[in-house]
Structure formats: C-alpha cells, structure tokens
N, C-alpha and C positions, 0 to 999 in steps of 0.2 A: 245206304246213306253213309257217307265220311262223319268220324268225327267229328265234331264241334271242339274247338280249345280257345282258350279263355287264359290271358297273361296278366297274372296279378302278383305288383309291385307295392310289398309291405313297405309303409314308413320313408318310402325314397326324398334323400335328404336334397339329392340336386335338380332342379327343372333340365338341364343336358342330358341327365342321363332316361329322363322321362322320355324328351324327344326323340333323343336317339334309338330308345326304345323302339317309338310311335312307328321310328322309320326302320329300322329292319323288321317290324311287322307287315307292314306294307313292302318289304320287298321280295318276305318270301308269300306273302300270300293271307295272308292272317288281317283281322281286323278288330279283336276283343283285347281290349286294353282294361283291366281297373288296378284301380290303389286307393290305399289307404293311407291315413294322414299325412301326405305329402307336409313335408316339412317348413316349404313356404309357398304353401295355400295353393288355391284350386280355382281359376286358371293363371297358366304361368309364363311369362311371356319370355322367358329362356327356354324352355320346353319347347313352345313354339319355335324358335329361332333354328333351334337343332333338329328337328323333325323334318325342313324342308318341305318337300311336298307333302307331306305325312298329318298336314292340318284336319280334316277326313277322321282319321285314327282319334286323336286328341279332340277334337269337339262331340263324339261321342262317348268318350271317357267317364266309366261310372267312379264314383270317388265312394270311397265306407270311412265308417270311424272306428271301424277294429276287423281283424281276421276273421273272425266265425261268419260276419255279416258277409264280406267278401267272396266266400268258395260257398256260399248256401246253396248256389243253384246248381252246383256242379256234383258228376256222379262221382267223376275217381280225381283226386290230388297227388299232381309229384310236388315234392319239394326241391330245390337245387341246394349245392352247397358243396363247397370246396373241399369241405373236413369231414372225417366221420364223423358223427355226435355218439352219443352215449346216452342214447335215450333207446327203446323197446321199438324198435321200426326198421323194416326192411331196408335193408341199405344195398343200391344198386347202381351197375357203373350206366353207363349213355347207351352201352349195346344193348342190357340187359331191357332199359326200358324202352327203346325202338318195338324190339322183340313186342313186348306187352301192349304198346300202342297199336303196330302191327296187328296181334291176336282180337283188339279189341274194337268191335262193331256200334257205332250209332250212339255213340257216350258224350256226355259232357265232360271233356277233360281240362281243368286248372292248373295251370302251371305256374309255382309259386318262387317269388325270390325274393331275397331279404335286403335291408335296407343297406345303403356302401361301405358305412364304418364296421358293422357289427355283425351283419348277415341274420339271418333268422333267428328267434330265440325260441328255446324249447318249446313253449307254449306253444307257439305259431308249427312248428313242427307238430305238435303232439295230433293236429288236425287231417294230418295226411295219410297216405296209404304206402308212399313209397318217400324216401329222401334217395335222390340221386348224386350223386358225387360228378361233378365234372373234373373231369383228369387234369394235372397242371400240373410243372413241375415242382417238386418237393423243397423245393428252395426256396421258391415264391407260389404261395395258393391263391391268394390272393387276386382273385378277378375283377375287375372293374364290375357296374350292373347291367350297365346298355351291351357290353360284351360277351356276357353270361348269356342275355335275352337272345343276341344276334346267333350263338352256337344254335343254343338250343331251337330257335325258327328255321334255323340253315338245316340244321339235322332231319326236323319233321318234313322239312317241303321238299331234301330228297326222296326221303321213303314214300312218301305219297304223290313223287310226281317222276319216278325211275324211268320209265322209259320218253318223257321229255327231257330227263337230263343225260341220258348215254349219249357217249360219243357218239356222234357219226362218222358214217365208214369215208374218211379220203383218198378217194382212188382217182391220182394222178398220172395213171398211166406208166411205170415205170420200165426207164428205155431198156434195151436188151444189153445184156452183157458184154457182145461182141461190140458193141459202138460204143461201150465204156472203154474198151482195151483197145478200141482205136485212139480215143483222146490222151487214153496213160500212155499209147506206146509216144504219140507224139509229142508228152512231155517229158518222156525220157530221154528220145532222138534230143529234142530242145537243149535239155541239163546235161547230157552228152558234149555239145556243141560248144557249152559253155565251161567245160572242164567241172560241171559239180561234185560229180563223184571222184573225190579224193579224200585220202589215201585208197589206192586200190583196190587192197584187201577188204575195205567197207562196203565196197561197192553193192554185193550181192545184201548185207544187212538194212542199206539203203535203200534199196528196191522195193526190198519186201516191207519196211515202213511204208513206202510210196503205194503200195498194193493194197495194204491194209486201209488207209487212210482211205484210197478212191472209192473202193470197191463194195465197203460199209456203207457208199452214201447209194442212196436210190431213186435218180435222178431221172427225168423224162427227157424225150425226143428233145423237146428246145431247149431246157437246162443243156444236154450234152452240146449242142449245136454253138450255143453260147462259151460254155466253157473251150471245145474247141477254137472257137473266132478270138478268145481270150490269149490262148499259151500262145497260138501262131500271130498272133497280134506285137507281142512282147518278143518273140524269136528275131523277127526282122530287124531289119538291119537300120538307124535313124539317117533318115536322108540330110545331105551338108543343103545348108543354106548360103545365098551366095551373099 
C-alpha cells in the first residue's frame, strides 16, 4: 500500500490561495486538504472561484482551530519553509525528503505549510519531524502558498508515478545520410547559381556552416522529400506574365 498524504494549510490568510491549493491537489493526484483558522471563515467563496474544477477537494475539507488538532492522525510530519529556523529539527533539502518518503511504506504523511505573510511559527514547527526547505533564490525566499503546495504535489506525483511520466521513445524514422547530401548538394549547386559564396576565400568556411547546420538536423524520408521540393522550388526561374 502507497502512502497516504494529507495537505495542511496553518492560518491561510487568502481563499485564492486555498483554491489554488484545492487545484494542484487534484492535478497531481492528491485529495486530503485541511487548515486551520482560515482567516476569512470556512466556506469560502474565493477559494471556490480559484479551485476550478477542484470543488470535490474543498467540500471535503476538514477545518481545526489549532495545529496539534490538525496532524493528530498522521504518523510522520514535513514541514515546509523557505528559511532555516533555529530551532532543534532536522533540516532537509526537497532530494533529501523524496529519498525518505521514497524509504517509507504505508504511513500517514502530513505535509504542513504556514500561513502567506509569516510562514510557520516555531510552535507549529516544534510538531514535526522534518522542516524542509524549498530552494529559491536568495534574493527572494519568499514563496507564494498555492505555489509552495503546487512544488511539493508536483515533486511526490513524480516519484510515485516515474514510469507514467518517462519520455517516450520518438522514433521517426530518420532518413539516411546519403538523401541528406543529396538535398545539401542541391542547395549548394542553387547558392552557386546565385553567386552566394563571396568573397571566395570564404567559400570553403561557408560550406562547412552549411554542413553543420543540415547534418545536425535528423530529418525523415518526407521531411527530406519536402525540404528538397523547397530549395528547387526557390531556384527556378519566375515565369513573365503577359
């Protein structure tokens, strides 16, 4: 059995950011939304507005009137947060806790994050087992909350859903080499024709742009076919109208 996670939003001050929440939970996959004292009351009809389809998520929405009551049923707590603190708690980057959710089988896992202006307060931290640091640049730490939420659902629903998310292989077929060097010779007969290579002496430097450039691309049978009906298209000569 996967996991269980459970997204709780201390104290969020705006219904947007609630919604928006609602809805990158639902788009990677997630469905446990709580918070506590939402700032203007519990239900919120801008939450609604930004959640989109996400109405599902937010009508089952548990609401607490403090932290402890909030993570009671969960086994292990991250906490998020932009800054170190300076409190007694494992402090770990985004790899570190993948890694650990990764290791870890059949748990109730709470994922906590603090209100927009202030972010978490020690207290609310003092409840966890890890504070995570999401990386941002040091200029600005400063994360929105629906954007914090959106990393971190993005993050877990790769790791638990990697071989739905690998590339897949595109194999276009690509044409052979000798029917690429037939199209480049005929755009160089063409720029020939047309006096392109001057001064002389560049000639040879010009080529070998022109070689570089085709020969990097990895084109199929009808891409060449096209690109040839192209240059010879442009070579000919415009017929006089009477």
């Amino acid at each position: 059995m996967k996991n269980k996670y459970g997204f709780i939003l201390i104290k969020p001050q705006l219904g947007e950011n609630i919604g928006a929440s609602a809805r990158s939970l639902k788009n990677f996959g997630f469905n446990s939304l709580l918070i506590t004292n939402p700032k203007y009351g519990w239900p919120n009809e801008k939450a609604k507005a930004t959640s989109v389809g996400a109405f599902d998520i937010l009508n089952k929405t548990k609401v607490f009137n403090d932290t402890i009551s909030a993570i009671e049923n969960f086994d292990i707590i991250f906490s998020f947060s932009a800054r170190k603190r300076d409190i007694n708690k494992k402090h770990i980057n985004i790899k570190n806790f993948l890694n650990i959710i990764k290791k870890t089988k059949q748990k109730k896992i709470g994922l906590m994050f603090g209100p927009e202006a202030s972010g978490l307060s020690n207290l609310d931290l003092s409840y966890s087992n890890y504070v995570v640091q999401i990386p941002s640049s040091p200029k600005f730490k400063s994360m929105n909350l629906s954007h914090s939420v959106s990393l971190v659902s993005y993050e877990i629903f790769k790791l638990n859903n990697f071989k739905s998310t690998k590339q897949l292989v595109f194999n276009k077929g690509i044409g052979q080499k000798g029917k690429l060097s037939k199209v480049i010779n005929l755009l160089k007969n063409n720029l020939e024709k047309k006096n392109f290579f001057i001064p002389a002496e560049k000639r040879s430097s010009m080529i070998k742009n022109i070689n570089n450039l085709f020969y990097r691309m990895e084109p199929n049978d009808k891409e060449l076919r096209i690109l040839s009906s192209l240059i010879g298209s442009l070579s000919k000569n415009k017929k006089k109208h009477n």
